[in-house]
C-alpha positions as CSV (number, residue, x, y, z in Angstrom):
1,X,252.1,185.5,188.8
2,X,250.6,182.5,190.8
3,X,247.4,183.6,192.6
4,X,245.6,182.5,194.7
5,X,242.5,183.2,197.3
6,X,240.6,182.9,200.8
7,X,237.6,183.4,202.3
8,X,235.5,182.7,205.1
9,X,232.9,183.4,207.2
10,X,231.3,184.5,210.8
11,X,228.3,185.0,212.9
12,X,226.6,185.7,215.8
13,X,226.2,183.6,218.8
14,X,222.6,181.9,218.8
15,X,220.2,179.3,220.4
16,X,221.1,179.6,224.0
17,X,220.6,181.4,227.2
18,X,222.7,181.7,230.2
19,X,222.9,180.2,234.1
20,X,225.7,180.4,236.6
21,X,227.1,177.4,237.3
22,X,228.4,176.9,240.7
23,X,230.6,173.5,239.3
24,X,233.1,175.1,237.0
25,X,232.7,178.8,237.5
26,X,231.8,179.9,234.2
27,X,228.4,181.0,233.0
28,X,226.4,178.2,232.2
29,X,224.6,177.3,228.9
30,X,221.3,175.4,228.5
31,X,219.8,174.5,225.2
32,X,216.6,176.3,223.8
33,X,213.6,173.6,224.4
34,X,213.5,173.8,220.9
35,X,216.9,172.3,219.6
36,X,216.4,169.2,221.3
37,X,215.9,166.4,219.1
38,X,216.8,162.6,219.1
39,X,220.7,162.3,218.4
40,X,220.4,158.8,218.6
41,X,219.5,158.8,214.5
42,X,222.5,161.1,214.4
43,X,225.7,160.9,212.8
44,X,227.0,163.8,214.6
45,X,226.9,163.3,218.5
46,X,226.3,167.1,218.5
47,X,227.7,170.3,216.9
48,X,231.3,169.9,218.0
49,X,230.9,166.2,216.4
50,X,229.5,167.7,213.1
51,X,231.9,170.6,213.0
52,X,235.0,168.1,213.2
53,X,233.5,165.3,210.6
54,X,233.5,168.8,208.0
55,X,236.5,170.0,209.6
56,X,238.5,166.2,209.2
57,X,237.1,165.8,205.5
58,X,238.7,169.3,204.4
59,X,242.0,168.0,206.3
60,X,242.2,165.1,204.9
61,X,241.6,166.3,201.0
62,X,244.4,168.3,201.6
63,X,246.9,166.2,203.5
64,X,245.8,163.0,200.5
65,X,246.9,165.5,197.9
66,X,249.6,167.0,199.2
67,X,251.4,163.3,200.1
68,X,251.6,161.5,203.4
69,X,255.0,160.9,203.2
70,X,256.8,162.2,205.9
71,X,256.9,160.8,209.6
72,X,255.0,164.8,210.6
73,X,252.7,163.7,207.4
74,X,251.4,160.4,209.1
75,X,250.8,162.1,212.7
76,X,248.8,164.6,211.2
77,X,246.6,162.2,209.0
78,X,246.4,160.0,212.3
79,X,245.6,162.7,214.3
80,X,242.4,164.3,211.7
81,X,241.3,160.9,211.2
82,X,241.2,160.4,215.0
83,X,238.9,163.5,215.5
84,X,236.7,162.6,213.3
85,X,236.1,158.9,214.2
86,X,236.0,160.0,218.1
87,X,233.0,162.7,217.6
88,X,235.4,165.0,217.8
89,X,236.8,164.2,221.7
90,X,238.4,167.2,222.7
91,X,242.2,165.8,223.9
92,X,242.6,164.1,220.4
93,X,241.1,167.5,218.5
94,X,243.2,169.2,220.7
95,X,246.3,167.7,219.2
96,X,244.4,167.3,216.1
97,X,244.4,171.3,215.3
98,X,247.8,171.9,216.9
99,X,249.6,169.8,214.2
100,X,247.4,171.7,211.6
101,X,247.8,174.8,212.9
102,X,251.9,174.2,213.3
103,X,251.8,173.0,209.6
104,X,250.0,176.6,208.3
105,X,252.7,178.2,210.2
106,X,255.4,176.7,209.8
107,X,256.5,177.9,206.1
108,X,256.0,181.7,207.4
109,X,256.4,184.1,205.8
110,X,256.2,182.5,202.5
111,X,252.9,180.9,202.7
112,X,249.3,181.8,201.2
113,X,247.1,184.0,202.6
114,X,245.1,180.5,203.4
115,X,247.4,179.2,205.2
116,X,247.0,182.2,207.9
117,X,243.5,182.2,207.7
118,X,243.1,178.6,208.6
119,X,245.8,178.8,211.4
120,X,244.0,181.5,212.7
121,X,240.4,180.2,212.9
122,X,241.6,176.7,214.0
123,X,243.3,178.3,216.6
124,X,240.1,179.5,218.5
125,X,238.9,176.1,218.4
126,X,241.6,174.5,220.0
127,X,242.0,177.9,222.8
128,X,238.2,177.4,223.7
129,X,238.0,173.7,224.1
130,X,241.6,174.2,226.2
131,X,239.8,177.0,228.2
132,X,236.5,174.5,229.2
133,X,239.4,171.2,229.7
134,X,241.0,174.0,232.4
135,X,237.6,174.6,233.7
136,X,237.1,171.8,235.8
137,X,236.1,171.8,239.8
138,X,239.4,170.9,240.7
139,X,240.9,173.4,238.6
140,X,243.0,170.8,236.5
141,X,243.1,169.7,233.5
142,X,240.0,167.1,232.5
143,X,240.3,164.8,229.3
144,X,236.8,164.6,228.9
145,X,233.7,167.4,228.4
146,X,230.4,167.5,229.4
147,X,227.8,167.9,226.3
148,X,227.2,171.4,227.9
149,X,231.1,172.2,227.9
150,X,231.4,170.9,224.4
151,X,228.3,173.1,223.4
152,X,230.1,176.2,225.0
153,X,233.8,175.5,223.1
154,X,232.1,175.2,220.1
155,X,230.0,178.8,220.3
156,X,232.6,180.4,222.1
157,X,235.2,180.2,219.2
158,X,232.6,180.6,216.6
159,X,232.2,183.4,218.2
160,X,235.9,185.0,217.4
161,X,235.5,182.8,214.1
162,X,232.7,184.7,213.0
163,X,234.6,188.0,213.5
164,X,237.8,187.0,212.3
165,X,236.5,185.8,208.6
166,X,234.3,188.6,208.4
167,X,238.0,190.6,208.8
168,X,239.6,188.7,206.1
169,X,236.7,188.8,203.6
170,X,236.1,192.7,203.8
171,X,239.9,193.1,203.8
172,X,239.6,190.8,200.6
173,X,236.7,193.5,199.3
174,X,238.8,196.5,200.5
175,X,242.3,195.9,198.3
176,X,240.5,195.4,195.6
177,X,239.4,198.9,195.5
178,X,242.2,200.3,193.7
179,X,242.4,201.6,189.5
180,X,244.3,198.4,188.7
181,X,241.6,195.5,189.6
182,X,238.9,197.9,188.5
183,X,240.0,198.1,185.3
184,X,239.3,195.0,183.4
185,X,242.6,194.7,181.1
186,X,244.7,194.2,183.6
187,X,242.1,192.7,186.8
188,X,242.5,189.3,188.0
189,X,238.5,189.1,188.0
190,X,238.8,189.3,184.1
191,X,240.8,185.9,183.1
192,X,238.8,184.2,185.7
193,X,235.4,185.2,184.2
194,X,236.4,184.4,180.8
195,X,237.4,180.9,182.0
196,X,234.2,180.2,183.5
197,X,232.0,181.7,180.6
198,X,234.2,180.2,177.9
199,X,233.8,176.2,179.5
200,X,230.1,176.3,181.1
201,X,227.9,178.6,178.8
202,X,227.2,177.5,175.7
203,X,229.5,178.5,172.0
204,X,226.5,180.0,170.6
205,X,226.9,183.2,172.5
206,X,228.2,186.1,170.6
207,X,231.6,187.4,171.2
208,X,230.4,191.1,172.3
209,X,227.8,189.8,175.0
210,X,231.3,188.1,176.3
211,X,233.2,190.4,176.0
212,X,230.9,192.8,177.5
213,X,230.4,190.6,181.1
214,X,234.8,189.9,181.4
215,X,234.6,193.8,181.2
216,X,232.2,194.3,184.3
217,X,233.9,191.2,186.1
218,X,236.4,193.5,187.9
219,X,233.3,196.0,189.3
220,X,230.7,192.8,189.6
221,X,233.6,191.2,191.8
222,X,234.1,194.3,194.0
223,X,230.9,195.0,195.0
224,X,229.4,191.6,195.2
225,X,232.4,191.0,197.8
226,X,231.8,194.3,199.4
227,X,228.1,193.1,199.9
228,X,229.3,190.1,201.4
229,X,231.2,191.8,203.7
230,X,228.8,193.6,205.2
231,X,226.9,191.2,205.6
232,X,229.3,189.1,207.6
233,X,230.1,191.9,209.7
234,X,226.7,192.3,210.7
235,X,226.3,188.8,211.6
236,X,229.2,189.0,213.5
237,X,228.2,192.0,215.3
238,X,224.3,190.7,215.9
239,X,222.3,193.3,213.5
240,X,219.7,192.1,211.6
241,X,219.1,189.0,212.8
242,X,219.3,185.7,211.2
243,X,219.1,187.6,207.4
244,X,222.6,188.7,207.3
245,X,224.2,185.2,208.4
246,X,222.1,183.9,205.6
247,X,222.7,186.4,202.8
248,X,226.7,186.2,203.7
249,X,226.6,182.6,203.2
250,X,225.0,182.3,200.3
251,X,227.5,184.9,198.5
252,X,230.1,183.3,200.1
253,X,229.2,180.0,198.5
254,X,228.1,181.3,195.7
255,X,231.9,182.7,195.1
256,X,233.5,179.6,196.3
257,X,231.6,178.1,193.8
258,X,232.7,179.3,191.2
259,X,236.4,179.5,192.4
260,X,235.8,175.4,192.3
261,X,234.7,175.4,189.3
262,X,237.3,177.6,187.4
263,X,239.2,175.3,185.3
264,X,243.0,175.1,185.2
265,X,245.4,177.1,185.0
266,X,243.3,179.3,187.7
267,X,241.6,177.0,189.7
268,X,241.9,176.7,193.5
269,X,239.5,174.3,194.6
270,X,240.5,173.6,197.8
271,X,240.1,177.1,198.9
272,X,236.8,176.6,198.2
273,X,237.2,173.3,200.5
274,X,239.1,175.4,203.3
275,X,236.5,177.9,203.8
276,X,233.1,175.7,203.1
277,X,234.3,173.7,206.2
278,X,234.6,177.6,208.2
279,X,231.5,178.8,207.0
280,X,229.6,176.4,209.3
281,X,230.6,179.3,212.4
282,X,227.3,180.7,210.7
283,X,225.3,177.5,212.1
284,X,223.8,177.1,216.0
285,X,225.6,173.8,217.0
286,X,222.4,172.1,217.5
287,X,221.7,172.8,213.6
288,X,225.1,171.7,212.4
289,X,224.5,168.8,214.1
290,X,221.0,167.6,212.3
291,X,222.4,169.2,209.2
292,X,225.3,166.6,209.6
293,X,223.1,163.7,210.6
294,X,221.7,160.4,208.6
295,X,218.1,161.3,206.4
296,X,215.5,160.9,209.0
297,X,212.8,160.8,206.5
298,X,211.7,160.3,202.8
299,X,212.2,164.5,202.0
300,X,215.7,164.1,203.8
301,X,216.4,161.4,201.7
302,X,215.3,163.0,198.5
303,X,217.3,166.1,199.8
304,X,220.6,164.2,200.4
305,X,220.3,162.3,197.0
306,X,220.0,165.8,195.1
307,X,223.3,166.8,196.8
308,X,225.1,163.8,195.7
309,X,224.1,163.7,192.3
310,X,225.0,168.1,192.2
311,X,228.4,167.3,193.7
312,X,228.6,164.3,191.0
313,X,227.4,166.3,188.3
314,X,229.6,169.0,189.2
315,X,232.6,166.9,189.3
316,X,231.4,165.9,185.8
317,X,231.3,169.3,184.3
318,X,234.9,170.4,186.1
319,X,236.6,167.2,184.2
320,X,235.1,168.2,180.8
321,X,235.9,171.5,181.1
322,X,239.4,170.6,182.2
323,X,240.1,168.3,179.2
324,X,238.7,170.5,176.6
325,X,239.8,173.7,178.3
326,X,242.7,172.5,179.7
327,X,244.9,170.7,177.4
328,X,248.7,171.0,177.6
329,X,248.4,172.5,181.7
330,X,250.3,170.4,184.2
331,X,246.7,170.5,186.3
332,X,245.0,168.3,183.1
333,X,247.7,166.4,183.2
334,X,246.8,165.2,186.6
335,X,250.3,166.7,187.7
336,X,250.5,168.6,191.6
337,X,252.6,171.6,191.2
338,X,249.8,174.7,192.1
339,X,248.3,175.4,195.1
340,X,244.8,173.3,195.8
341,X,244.7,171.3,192.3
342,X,243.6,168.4,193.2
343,X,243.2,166.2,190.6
344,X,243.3,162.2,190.6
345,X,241.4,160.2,187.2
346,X,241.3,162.9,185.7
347,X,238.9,164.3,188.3
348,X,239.6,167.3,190.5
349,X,238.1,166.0,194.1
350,X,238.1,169.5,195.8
351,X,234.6,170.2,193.3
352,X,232.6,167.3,194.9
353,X,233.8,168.1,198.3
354,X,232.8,171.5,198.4
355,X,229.6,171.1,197.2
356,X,229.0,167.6,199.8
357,X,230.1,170.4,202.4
358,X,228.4,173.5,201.0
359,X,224.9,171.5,201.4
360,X,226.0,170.3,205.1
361,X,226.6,174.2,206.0
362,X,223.4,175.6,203.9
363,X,221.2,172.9,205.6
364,X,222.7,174.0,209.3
365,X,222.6,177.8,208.6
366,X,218.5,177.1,207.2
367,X,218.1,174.6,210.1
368,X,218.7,177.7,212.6
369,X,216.7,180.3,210.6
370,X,213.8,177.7,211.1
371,X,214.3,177.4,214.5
372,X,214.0,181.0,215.3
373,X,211.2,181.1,213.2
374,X,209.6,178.7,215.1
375,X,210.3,179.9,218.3
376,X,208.3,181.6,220.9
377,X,208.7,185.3,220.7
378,X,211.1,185.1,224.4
379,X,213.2,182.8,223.2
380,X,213.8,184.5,219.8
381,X,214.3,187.2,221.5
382,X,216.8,185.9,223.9
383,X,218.6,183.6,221.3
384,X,218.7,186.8,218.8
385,X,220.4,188.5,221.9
386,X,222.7,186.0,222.7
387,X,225.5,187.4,220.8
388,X,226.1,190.4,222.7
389,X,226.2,188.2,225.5
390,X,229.6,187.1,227.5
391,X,231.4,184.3,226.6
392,X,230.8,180.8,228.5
393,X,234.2,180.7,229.7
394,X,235.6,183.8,231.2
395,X,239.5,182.8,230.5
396,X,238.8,183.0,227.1
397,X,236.9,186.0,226.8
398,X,239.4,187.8,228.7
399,X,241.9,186.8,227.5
400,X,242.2,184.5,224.1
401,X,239.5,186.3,222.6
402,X,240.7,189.5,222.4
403,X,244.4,188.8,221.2
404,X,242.6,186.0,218.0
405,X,240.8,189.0,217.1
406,X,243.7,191.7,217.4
407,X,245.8,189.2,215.2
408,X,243.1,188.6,212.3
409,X,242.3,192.8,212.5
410,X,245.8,193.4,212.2
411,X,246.6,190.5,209.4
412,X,243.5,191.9,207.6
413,X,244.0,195.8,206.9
414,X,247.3,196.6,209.0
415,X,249.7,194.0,207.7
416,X,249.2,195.1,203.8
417,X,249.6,198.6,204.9
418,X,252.4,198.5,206.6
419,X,254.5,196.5,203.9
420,X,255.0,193.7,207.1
421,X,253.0,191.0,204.7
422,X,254.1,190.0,201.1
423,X,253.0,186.4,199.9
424,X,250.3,185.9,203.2
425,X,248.8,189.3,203.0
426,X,245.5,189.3,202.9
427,X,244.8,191.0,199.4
428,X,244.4,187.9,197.6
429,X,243.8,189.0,193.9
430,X,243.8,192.5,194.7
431,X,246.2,193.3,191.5
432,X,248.4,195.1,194.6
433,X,252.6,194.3,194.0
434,X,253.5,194.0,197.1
435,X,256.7,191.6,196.3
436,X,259.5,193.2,195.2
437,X,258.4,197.0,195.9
């Protein structure tokens, strides 16, 4: 059947320490000395700025692709591209991720496991920055944030975010513990492994070697996304410092990859897209922010040119292996008709997104691990301790926080249990029927 799949990723909260604030209430956040820098070479304003230019180009590869042809179709483009041109002010993201968010739903229950994810994650975005709008002196509603407000939005629901992927990626590890995936006639790790050795490695390669790595895909799949599991639950959870956000994201990418690069019939690019955009819950804000900004000097420079020319060569390498691979499939025909194929000349555009986005995400999750390592030994050890800390604004933490992390733990492993989730469960490729009994 069609298959489809969705990951993500979470971390701990990092670079800041804590102050009571006497104008809103809530327990104030002040910047480490070190993660101040010059924004005025930036693109991105600051994190929340950096997160919603990602956030806006994953939205809008998405909405392109899938038409922008209703009257709901032209709010929701106006609304992303509006996010992203106003550094990501918090009325017009507001409204922004409530379309979104309404869209994902909306086809419930027979949607992709994606669409729930996404929903879910943007959902603690929009409940934080609603949280600090309520949190003004006069206890209405403000349409504007102070750069410390926006700082504590933006942690606070990476916060949850960080929990809530590592959720769906170990429930993603977890179903696919079963005699059917493992065995490799009948795993859906197998095909997908044969596509990508068959159009990347070279014809020279002798049939038994092949055959021999499609027959450990199914166990190489399982534990390399058990692996990453755990390591995304520890991030989440604050053990081991700055190593496990680090090791989860590279596996994470490292899978996505490859789930970009399968060519059709399998391939489900913008998944890869979806959760690249996610993965940057793994990056202090101040770190997202110079990891979204302009080169500042000739290394930068050399370092953003490399990216470009991977995503183009990348791009290059999908296409051939989509017309010599491909032939006859509605995707190499450059017809829409599966989920996330996303092809337009002959060229499918989720590739060179999520490798521009990968390197944004990579370059903020490095850009933290370099700040801690430069950091005097108190404030390592205060930002390394930060996320067992409270949240910034106690309405959310009370409240929002809990329930967003009840829903993902129950979407995750209870859902699938319980028979409640067919279509959205999250068990993508597990080899599990769950439709039909």
């Amino acid at each position: 059947g069609q298959l489809t799949v969705c990951y993500s990723c979470s971390h701990s909260q990092w670079g800041y320490t804590r102050q009571s604030s006497s104008a809103t209430g809530n327990p104030a956040t002040t910047p480490s000395p070190l993660t101040t820098y010059d924004k005025r070479r930036h693109m991105a304003r600051d994190g929340l700025a950096a997160f919603s230019l990602l956030w806006a180009a994953q939205q809008a590869l998405i909405l392109f692709y899938t038409g922008i042809a209703s009257p709901f179709d032209r709010l929701q483009a106006l609304l992303v591209a509006a996010s992203a041109l106003s550094s990501g002010w918090p009325p017009v993201l507001c409204a922004a991720l409530a379309v979104r968010i309404y869209a994902n739903c909306e086809p419930w229950p027979n949607a992709w496991e994606s669409h729930f994810w996404c929903a879910q994650t943007d959902a603690a975005l929009l409940l934080s920055l609603v949280a600090q709008l309520l949190s003004g002196s006069g206890g209405g509603l403000s349409i504007s944030l102070s750069n410390a407000q926006r700082s504590f939005a933006l942690r606070d629901a990476n916060r949850v975010v960080r929990w809530q992927l590592a959720f769906f990626y170990s429930s993603a590890a977890l179903f696919k513990l079963n005699s059917s995936f493992l065995d490799h006639r009948y795993s859906c790790a197998s095909p997908y492994v044969a596509q990508l050795l068959t159009a990347y490695l070279p014809d020279t390669l002798s049939l038994p070697l092949l055959a021999s790595l499609v027959a450990a895909a199914p166990c190489t799949v399982a534990l390399g996304e058990s692996v990453l599991s755990l390591a995304l639950l520890a991030a989440a959870a604050g053990v081991g410092g700055r190593g496990t956000a680090v090791a989860g994201v590279c596996l994470a990418l490292l899978l996505h990859f490859g789930i970009a690069l399968t060519p059709p019939p399998n391939n489900v690019g913008a998944f890869s897209v979806l959760m690249a955009c996610r993965l940057a819950a793994f990056a202090p804000p101040e770190a997202l922010a110079r990891a979204a900004s302009l080169p500042r000097s000739a290394s930068e420079a050399v370092s953003a040119a490399s990216l470009t020319s991977l995503a183009a060569a990348a791009a290059a390498a999908a296409a051939a292996a989509t017309s010599s691979g491909g032939d006859g499939s509605g995707a190499a025909a450059g017809e829409v008709g599966q989920m996330s194929i996303m092809f337009a000349a002959g060229v499918d555009w989720s590739v060179p997104t999520f490798v521009l986005l990968a390197g944004v995400v990579l370059r903020g999750v490095a850009g933290g691990v370099a700040s801690a390592a430069a950091a005097p030994p108190s404030a390592a050890a205060a930002s390394a301790g930060s996320g067992a800390s409270g949240y910034a604004s106690q309405g959310f933490g009370r409240r929002a926080a809990p329930a967003l992390l009840s829903v993902a733990f129950a979407h995750a492993f209870a859902g699938p249990i319980l028979g409640t989730q067919n279509l959205g469960g999250s068990i993508m490729y597990s080899n599990l029927r769950v439709v039909g009994g």
